[in-house]
C-alpha positions in Angstrom: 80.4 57.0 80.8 78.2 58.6 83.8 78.9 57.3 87.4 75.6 56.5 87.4 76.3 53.9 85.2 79.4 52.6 86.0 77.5 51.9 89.1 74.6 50.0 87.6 77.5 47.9 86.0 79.4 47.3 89.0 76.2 46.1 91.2 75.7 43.6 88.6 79.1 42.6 88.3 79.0 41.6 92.3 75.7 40.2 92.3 76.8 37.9 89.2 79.9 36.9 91.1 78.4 36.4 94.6 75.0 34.7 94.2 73.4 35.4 90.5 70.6 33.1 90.7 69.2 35.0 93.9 69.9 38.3 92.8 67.6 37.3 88.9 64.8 36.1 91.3 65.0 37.4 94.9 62.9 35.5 97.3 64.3 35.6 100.5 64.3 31.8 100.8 66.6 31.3 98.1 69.2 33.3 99.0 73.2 32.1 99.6 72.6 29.3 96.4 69.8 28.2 97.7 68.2 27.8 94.0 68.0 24.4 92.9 68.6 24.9 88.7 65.9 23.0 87.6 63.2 25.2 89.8 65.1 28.3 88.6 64.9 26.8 84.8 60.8 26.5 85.5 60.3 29.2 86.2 61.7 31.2 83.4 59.6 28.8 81.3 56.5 30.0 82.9 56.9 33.6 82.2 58.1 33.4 78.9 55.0 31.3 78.1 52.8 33.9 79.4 54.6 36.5 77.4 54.5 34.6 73.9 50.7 34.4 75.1 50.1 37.8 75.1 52.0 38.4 71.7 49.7 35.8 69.9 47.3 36.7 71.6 47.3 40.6 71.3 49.9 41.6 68.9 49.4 38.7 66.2 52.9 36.6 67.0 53.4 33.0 65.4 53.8 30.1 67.0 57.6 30.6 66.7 60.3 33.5 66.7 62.9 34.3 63.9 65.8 35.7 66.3 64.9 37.0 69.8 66.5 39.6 71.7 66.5 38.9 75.6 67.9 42.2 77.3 69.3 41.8 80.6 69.4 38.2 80.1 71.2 37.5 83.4 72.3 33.9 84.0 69.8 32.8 80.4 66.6 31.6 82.3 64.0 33.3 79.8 66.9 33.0 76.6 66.7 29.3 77.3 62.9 29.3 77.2 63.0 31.5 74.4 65.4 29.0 72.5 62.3 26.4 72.5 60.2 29.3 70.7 62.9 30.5 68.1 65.3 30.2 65.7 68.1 31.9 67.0 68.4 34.1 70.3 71.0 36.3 71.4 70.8 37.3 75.2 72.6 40.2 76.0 73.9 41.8 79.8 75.7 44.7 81.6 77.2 42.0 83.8 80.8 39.8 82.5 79.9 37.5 85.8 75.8 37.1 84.4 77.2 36.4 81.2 79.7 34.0 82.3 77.6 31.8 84.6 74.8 32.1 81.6 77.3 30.6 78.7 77.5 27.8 81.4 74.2 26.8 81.8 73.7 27.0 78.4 76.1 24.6 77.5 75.0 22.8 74.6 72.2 24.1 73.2 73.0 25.0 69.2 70.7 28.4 69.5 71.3 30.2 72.1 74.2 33.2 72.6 75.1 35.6 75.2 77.0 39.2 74.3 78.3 41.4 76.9 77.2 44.9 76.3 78.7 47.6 79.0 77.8 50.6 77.1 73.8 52.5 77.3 72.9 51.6 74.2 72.9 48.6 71.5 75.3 49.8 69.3 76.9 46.3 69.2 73.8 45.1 67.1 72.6 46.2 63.4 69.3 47.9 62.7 66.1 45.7 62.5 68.0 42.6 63.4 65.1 41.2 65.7 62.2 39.3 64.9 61.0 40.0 68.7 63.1 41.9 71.6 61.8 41.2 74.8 62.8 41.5 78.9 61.8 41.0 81.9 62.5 42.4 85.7 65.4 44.4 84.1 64.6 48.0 83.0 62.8 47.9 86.5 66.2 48.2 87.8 67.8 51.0 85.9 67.4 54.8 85.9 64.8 56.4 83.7 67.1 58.1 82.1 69.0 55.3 80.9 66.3 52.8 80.5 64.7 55.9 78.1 67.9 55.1 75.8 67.6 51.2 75.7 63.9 51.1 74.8 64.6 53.8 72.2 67.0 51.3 71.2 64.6 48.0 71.2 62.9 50.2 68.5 65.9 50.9 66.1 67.1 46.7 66.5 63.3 45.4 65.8 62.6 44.8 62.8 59.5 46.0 61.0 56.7 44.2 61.4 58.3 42.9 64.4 57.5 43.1 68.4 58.8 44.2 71.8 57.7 43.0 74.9 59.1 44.1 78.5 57.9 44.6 82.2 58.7 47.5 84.1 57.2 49.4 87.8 55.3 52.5 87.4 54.9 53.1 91.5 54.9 52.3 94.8 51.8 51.1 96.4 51.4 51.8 100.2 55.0 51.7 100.8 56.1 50.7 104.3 59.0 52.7 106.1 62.1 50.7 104.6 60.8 51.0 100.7 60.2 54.6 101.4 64.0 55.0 102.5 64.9 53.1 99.1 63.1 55.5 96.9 64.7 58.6 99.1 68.2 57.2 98.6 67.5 56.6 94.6 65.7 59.4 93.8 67.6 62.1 96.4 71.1 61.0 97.4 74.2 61.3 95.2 76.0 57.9 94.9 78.8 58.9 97.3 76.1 59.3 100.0 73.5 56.4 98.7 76.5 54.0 98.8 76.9 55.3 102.7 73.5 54.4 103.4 73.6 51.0 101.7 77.2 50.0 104.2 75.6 51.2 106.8 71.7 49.8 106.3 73.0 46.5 104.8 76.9 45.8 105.6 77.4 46.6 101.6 77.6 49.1 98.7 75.8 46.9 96.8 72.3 46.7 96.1 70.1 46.8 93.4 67.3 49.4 93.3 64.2 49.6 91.8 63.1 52.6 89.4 59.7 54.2 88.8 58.4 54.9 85.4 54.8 56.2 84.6 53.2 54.8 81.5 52.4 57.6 79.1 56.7 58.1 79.8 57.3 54.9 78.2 54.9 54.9 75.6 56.5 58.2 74.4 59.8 56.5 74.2 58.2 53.9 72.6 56.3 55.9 70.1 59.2 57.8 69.1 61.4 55.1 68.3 58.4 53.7 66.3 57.1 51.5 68.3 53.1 50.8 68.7 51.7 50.0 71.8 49.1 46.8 71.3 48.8 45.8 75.1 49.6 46.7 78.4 48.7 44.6 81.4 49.1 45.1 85.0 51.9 42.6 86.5 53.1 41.9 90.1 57.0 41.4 89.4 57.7 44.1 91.6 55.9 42.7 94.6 53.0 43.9 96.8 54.2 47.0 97.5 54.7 47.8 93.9 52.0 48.4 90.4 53.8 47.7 87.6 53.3 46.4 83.8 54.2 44.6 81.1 54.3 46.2 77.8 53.7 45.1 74.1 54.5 46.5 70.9 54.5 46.4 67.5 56.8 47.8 65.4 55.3 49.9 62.4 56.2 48.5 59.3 57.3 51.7 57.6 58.9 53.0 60.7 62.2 54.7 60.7 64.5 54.9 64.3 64.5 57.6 66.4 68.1 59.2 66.9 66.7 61.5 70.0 65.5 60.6 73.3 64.3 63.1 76.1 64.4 62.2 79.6 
């Protein structure tokens, strides 16, 4: 595997360990375990509510899910939500300590599963296993080039007929001096040097970055892994300083997965 991603893996190893509720949602008041659960639970219900929204709303989703996929389901606060919507759903992580903390709070309820996937694609599940693959504030945080593979991915385990929904950042909006340095350091610096600035900037190597994607990049992912795109709204996951969206699909009932992806 590329360093590149043995980093990703390793940043969300430590966050998972050291505070994984702050490092899924990031307010600056909540950080050091200063999430209560129940506020944390709330507000993964919130979301995934708007998201089955827009998929009956847009796309032509029931009132309920077959299996769901949640990718980058972190500690399970949108794979618990999505339990209430669906039959069965499996939410799967980069991160051993997410995954850990996740099985944890799940404890207990008969429909809900976690799988630790440390490899770039989703070779671990079958072709059109999913009734609906969906995530939130996660391919925001991983290289193009990688989160190019995933999505092509989403396409091959969806099953026709089927949907994918998922937010990610297209830009930065008026950035002030310290996200300017962020986007140098993850767009210009090997990882030797980036992990320099991070000690030096923050006390620590670790930190998780935020990645740029414009749309008509993703929709060609999309497309090619036969994916049709029935919605796109704008969403402010990223923060003020950020325009980003949130994506739905459809998959074509007659399509077949794409085996290439280009970067």
């Amino acid at each position: 595997m590329s360093a590149e991603f043995e980093h990703l893996k390793q940043t969300w190893f430590e966050l998972g360990r050291d505070d994984p509720l702050w490092a899924v949602l990031s307010l600056p008041d909540k950080r050091g375990g200063k999430w209560s659960v129940d506020e944390f639970l709330q507000t993964g219900e919130r979301e995934v509510a708007g998201y089955h929204r827009l998929l009956r709303e847009h796309a032509g989703a029931g009132a309920s899910f077959d299996e769901v996929l949640d990718f980058g389901s972190g500690v399970g606060r949108l794979c618990l939500a999505w339990s209430r919507r669906s039959r069965a759903v499996t939410g799967v992580d980069i991160s051993a300590s997410m995954i850990a903390r996740a099985q944890s709070m799940a404890s207990g309820v008969a429909n809900v599963r976690f799988v630790l996937n440390e490899k770039p694609d989703l070779a671990v599940f079958a072709d059109h296993r999913f009734e609906l693959v969906a995530s939130h504030i996660c391919l925001q945080h991983i290289p193009w080039n990688i989160a190019a593979l995933y999505i092509a991915e989403f396409g091959r385990v969806c099953r026709p007929g089927g949907f994918v929904a998922f937010q990610m950042l297209s830009r930065l909006v008026k950035p002030n001096r310290r996200a300017r340095a962020r986007k140098f350091v993850v767009e210009h610096l090997p990882f030797g040097l980036g992990n320099l600035y991070r000690r030096l900037r923050h006390g620590t190597g670790v930190a998780f970055e935020m990645y740029f994607t414009v749309p008509e990049k993703v929709v060609a992912v999309a497309s090619a892994a036969g994916l049709r795109e029935v919605h796109r709204e704008p969403d402010g996951s990223g923060g003020s300083d950020s325009e980003g969206f949130i994506y739905v699909f459809r998959k074509e009932p007659s399509a077949i997965s794409a085996v290439g992806v280009r970067s």
